[in-house]
C-alpha positions as CSV (number, residue, x, y, z in Angstrom):
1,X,0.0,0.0,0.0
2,X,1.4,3.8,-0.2
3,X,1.4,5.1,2.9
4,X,3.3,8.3,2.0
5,X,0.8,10.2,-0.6
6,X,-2.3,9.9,1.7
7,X,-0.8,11.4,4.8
8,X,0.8,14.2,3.2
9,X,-2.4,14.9,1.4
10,X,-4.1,15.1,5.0
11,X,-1.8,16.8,6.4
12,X,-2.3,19.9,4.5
13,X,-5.6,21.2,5.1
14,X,-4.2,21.4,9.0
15,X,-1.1,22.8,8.2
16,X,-2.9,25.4,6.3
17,X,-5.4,25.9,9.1
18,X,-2.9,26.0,11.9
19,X,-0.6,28.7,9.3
20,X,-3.7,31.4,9.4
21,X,-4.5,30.8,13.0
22,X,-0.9,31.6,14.0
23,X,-1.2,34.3,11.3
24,X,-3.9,35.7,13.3
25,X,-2.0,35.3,16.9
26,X,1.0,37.4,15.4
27,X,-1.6,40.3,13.6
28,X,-3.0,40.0,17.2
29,X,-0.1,41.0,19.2
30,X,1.5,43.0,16.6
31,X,-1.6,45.3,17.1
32,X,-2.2,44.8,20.8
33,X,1.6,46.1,21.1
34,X,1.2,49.4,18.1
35,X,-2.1,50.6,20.2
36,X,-0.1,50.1,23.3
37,X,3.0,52.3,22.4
38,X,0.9,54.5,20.4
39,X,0.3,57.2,23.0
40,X,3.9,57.6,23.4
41,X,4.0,58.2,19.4
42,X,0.9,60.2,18.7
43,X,-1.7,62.2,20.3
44,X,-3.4,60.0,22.8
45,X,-7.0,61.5,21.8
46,X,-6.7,60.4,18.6
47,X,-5.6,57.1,19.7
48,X,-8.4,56.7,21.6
49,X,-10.7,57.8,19.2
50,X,-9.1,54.8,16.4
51,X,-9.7,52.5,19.1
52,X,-13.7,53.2,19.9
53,X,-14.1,53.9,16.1
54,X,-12.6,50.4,15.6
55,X,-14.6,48.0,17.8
56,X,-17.6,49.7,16.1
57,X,-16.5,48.6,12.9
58,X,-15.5,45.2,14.3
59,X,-18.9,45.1,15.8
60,X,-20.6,45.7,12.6
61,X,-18.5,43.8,10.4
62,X,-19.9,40.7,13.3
63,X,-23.3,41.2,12.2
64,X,-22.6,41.8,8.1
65,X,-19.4,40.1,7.7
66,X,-20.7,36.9,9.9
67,X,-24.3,37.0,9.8
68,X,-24.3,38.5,6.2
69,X,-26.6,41.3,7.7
70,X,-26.6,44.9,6.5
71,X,-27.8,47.4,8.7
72,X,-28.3,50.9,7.8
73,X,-28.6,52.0,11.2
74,X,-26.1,50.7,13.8
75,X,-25.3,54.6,14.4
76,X,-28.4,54.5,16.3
77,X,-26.7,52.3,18.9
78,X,-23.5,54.1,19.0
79,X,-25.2,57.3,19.4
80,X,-27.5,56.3,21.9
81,X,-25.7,54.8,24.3
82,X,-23.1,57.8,24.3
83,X,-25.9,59.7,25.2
84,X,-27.4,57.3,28.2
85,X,-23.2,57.3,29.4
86,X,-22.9,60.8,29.5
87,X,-26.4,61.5,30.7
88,X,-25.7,58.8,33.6
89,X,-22.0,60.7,34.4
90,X,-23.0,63.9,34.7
91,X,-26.9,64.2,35.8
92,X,-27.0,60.7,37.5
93,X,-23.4,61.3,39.0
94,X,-22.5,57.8,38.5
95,X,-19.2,55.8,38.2
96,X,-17.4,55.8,34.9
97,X,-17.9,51.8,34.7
98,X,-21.2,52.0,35.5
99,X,-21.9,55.0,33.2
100,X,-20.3,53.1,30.5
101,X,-22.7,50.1,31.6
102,X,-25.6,52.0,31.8
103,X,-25.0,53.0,28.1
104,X,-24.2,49.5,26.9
105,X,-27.0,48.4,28.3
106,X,-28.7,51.0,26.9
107,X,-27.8,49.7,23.2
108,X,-28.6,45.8,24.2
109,X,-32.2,46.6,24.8
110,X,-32.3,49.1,22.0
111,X,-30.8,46.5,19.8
112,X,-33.4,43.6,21.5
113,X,-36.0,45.8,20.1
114,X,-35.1,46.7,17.0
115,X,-34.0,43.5,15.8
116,X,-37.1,41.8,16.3
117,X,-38.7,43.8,13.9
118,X,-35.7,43.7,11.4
119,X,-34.4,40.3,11.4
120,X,-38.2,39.3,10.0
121,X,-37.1,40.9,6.9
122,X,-33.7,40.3,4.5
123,X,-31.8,42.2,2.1
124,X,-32.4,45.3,1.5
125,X,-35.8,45.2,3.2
126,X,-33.3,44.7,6.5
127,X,-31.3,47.2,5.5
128,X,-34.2,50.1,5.2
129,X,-35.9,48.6,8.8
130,X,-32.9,49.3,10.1
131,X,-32.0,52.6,8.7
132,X,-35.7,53.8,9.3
133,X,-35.3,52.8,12.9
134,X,-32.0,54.4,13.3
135,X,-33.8,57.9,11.9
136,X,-36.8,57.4,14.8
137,X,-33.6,57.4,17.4
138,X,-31.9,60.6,15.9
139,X,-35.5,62.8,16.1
140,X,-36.1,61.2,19.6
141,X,-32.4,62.6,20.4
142,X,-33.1,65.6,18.6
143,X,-36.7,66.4,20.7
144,X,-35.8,64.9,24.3
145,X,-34.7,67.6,26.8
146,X,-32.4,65.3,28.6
147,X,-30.1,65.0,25.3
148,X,-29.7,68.9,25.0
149,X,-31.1,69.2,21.1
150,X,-28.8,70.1,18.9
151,X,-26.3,71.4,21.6
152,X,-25.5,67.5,22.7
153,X,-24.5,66.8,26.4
154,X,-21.3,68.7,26.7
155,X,-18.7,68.6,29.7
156,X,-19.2,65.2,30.9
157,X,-17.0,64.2,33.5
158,X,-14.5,61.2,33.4
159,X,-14.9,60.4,37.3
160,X,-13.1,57.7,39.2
161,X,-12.7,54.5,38.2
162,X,-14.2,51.9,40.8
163,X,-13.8,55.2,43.1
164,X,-10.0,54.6,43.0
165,X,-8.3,55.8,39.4
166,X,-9.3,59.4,38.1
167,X,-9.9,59.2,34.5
168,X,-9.1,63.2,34.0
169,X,-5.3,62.0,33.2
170,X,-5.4,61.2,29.7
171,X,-3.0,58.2,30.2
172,X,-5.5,56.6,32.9
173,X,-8.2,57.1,30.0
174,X,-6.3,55.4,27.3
175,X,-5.6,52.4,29.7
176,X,-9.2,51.7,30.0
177,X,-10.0,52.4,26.4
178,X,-7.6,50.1,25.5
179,X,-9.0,47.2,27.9
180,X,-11.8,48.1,27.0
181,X,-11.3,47.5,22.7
182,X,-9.0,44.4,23.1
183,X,-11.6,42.8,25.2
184,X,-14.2,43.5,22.6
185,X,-12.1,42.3,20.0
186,X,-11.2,39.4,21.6
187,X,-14.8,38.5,22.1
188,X,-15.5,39.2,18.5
189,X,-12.3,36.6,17.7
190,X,-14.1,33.8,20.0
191,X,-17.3,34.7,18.8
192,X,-16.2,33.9,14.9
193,X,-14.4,30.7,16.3
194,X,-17.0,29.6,18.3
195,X,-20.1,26.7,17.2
196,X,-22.2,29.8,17.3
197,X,-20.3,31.7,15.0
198,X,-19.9,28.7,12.3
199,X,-24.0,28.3,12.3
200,X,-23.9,32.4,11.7
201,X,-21.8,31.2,8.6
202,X,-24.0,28.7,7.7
203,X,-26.8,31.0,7.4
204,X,-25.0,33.7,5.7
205,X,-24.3,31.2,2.9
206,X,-27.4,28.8,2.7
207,X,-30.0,29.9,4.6
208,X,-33.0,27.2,3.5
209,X,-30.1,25.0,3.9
210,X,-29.1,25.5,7.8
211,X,-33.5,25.6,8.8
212,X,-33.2,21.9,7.0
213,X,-31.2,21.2,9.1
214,X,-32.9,22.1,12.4
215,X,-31.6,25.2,13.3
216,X,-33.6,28.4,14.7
217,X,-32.2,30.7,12.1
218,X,-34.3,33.8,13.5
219,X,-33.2,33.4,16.9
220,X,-29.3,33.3,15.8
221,X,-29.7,36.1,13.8
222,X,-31.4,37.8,16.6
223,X,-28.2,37.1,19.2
224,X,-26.0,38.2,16.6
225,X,-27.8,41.5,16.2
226,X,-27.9,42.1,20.1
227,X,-24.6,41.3,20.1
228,X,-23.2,43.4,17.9
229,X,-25.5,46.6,19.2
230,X,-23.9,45.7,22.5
231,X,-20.4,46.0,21.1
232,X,-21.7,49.0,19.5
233,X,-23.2,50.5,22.3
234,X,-20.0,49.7,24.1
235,X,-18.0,51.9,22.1
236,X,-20.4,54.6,22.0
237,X,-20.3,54.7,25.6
238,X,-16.8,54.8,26.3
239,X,-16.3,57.7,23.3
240,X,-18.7,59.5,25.0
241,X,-16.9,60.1,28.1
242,X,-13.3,60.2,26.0
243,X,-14.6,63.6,24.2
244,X,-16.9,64.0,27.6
245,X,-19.3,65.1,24.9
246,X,-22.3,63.2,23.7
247,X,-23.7,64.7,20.3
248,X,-26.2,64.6,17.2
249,X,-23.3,63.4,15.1
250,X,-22.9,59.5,16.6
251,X,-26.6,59.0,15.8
252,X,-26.8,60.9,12.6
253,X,-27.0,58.8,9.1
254,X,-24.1,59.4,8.4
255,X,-21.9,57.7,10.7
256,X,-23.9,54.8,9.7
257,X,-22.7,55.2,6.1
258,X,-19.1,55.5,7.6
259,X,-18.7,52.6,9.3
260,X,-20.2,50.5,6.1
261,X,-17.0,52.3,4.4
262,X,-14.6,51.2,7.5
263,X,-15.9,48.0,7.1
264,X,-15.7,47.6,3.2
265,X,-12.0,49.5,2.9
266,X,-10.7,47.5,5.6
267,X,-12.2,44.1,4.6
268,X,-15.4,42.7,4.9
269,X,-15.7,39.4,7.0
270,X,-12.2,39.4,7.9
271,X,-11.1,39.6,11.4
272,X,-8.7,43.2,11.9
273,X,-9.8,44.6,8.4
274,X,-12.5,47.0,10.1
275,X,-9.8,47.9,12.3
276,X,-7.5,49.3,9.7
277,X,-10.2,50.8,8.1
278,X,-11.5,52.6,11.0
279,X,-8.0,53.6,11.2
280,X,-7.2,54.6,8.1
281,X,-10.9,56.9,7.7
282,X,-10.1,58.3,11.0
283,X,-6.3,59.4,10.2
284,X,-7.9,61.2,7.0
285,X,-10.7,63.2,8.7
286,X,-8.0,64.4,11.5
287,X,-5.0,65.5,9.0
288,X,-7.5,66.4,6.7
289,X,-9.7,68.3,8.7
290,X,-8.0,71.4,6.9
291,X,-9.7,70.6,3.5
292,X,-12.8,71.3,5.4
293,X,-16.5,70.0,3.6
294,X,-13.8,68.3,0.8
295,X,-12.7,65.7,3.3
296,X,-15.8,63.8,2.3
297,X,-14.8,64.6,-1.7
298,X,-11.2,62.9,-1.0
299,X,-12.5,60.0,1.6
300,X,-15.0,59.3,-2.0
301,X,-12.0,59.4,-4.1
302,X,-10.0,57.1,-2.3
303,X,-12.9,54.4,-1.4
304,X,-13.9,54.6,-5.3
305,X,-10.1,53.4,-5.6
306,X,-9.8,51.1,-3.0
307,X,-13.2,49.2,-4.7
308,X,-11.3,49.4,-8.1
309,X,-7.9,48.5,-6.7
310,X,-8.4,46.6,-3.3
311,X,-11.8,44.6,-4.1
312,X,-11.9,42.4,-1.4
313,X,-10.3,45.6,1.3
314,X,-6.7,46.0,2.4
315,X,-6.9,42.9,4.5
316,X,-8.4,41.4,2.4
317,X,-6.4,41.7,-0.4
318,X,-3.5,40.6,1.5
319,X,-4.9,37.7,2.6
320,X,-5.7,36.8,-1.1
321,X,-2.1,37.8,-1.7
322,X,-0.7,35.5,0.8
323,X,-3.0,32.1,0.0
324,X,-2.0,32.9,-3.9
325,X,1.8,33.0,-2.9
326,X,1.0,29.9,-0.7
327,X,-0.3,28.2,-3.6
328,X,2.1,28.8,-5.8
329,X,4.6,27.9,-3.2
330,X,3.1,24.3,-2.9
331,X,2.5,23.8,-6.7
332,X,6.2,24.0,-6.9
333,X,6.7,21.7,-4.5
334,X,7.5,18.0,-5.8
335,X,5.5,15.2,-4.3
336,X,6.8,13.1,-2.1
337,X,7.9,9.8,-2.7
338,X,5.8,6.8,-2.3
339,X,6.9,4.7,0.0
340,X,7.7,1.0,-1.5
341,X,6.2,-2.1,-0.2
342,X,7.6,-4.2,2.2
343,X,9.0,-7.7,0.7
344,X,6.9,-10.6,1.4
């Protein structure tokens, strides 16, 4: 018999599946160490703002990259539970943890709510639920007294952290923003890993396909769009008392549109692409912010590029790069030698 051919053969499929997991653990710490020494390198602020701009993405590209959802209205989650944090620091005189809980939470029920009217829908019918709902939120923020209309909620305070750590020093602030994101991120990572997340696949692709086979496809949907307003919410929350401003501009349309274009530029479905896009968009609008209303003119430009050049994102694209070296790598390869029988 050869017992040489067959074992390489299935060998490789795990060889190639342990090569992107480590992949992954490297991109991993290579980004948990850049956001770490970043404060030392560039404005702190504008650290912090990549970081909560970036576990939005992440959190959206959970529900569209994973669950193959599109929502046109996850501002509404962002936006409101900035406003709930900020309200909660400065009228309720709460904690900064529990501010930032009481706006996540915020965003979990809001999510709860909204996605058991979207998720009866697909497509683009999901899409315009969404976006509808998101617009109820922004005139509700707009009318309520407690949100300060179009002035927002302005001079929120940071507080004490558990009572002990005072968040006014903007290196105490950075070190719970950055908990804060690689915890996110790293529940993101075990949610994509996780049974739950390959069923969320399984829908995204077949649908008809993964009810045949018993599975509650409503209800998964429904968990993945709670969880991903959560993560929104989360990142709302925290921004809020990082600017200690909560403002019409989180729950406007438009940051709804801007985190569909972190997503896409970055890489849809892939694991740090909405990271790098959230950082690249957010690097434009600050050293761009000199250009004035033609920042949006350049940020069209390059995205019409990037869709023409970088189809699948930047991550993407690399990826694609890297399996296509791979595979040419193990075309050139020779097979290995059968192994001869043993004499009788």
């Amino acid at each position: 018999m050869n017992h040489g051919a067959p074992s390489t053969a299935a060998s490789s499929p795990a060889a190639s599946v342990e090569g992107s997991g480590n992949a992954q653990r490297v991109a991993f710490v290579a980004m948990a160490i850049a956001f770490a020494i970043a404060p030392f390198l560039v404005y702190p602020i504008f650290m912090m703002k990549v970081m909560c701009f970036a576990l939005f993405a992440c959190a959206f590209n959970l529900l569209i990259g994973l669950g193959g959802l599109l929502s046109f209205g996850h501002a509404m989650f962002l936006g409101s539970a900035g406003y709930l944090s900020a309200h909660a620091a400065k009228v309720w005189g709460l904690t900064p943890e529990l501010a930032i809980l009481t706006g996540t939470a915020t965003a979990l029920l809001l999510g709860l709510l909204s996605g058991l009217l979207a998720i009866r829908r697909q497509g683009i019918y999901f899409a315009m639920i969404t976006l509808a709902l998101a617009q109820m939120v922004f005139f509700f923020c707009l009318q309520a007294k407690f949100t300060g209309g179009e002035d927002g909620i302005q001079a929120v305070p940071r507080g004490r952290l558990f009572g002990l750590v005072d968040l006014s020093s903007p290196w105490a602030m950075y070190a719970v923003v950055y908990v804060i994101f690689i915890g996110g991120f790293l529940l993101i990572w075990r949610t994509v890993e996780s049974p739950f997340g390959q069923v969320l696949k399984a829908i995204r692709e077949n649908e008809p396909r993964a009810i045949s086979l018993g599975y509650d496809t409503d209800r998964y949907k429904l968990l993945a769009f709670v969880l991903s307003a959560t993560l929104a919410g989360l990142a709302g929350a925290t921004k809020a008392l990082v600017f200690q401003l909560a403002s019409l501009t989180d729950v406007h349309w438009t940051m709804s549109g801007e985190v569909v274009l972190m997503t896409l530029l970055g890489g849809l479905g892939t694991l740090f692409g909405p990271v790098v896009g959230a950082a690249v968009i957010i690097t434009m609008q600050n050293y761009l912010a000199q250009l004035g209303a033609w920042v949006t003119v350049v940020q069209g430009v390059i995205f019409v590029a990037c869709v023409l050049v970088f189809r699948k994102g930047i991550v993407g694209e690399l990826i694609a790069w890297r399996d296509r070296r791979r595979s040419r790598a193990q075309a050139l390869t020779p097979p290995a030698a059968a192994t001869p029988p043993p004499a009788p």
